[in-house]
N, C-alpha and C positions, 0 to 999 in steps of 0.2 A: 823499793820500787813498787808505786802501787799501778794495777790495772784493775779496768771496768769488765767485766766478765757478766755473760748469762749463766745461772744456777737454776736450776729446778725445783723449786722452792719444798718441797719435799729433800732434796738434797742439803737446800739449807736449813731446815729445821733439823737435820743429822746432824751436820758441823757442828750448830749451835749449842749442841747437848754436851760437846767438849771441850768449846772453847765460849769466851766471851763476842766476837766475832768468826765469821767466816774463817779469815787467814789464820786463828788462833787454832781453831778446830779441824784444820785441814794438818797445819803439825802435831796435836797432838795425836792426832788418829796416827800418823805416822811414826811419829814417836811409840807408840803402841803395838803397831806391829811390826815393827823392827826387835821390842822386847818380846814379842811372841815367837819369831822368828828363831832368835837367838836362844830363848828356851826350849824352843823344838829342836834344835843344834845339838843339845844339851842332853835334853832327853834320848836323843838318839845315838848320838857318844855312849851314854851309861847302858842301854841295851844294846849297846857293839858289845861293851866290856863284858859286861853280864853274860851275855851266851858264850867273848870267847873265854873267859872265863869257866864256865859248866863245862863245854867241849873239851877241853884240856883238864879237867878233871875228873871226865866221861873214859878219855884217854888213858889214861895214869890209872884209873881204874878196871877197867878192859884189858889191859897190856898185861897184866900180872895173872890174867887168864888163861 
């Protein structure tokens, strides 16, 4: 489905720098930060683990005190 839309032509010279077209550069922008998204998920899982990780070795360590 295409539609006529107004863009800010500053807007569209952003799009344009990731896709061949507008519609091309507005998904891959998306595409993009969906995988940022999903690494910062990621990242933030592995410093859950890591600190509960230390804590419970903090523990185990202290307890024998």
């Amino acid at each position: 489905m295409s539609r006529v839309v107004r863009i800010d032509e500053e807007a569209l010279e952003v799009a344009l720098k990731y896709g061949k077209n507008l519609s091309l550069g507005v998904m891959k922008m998306e595409e993009m930060l969906k995988k940022q998204e999903r690494a910062k998920r990621d990242y933030t899982a592995m410093e859950e683990m890591v600190r509960r990780t230390i804590r419970e070795e903090l523990e185990v360590l202290t307890s024998r005190y």
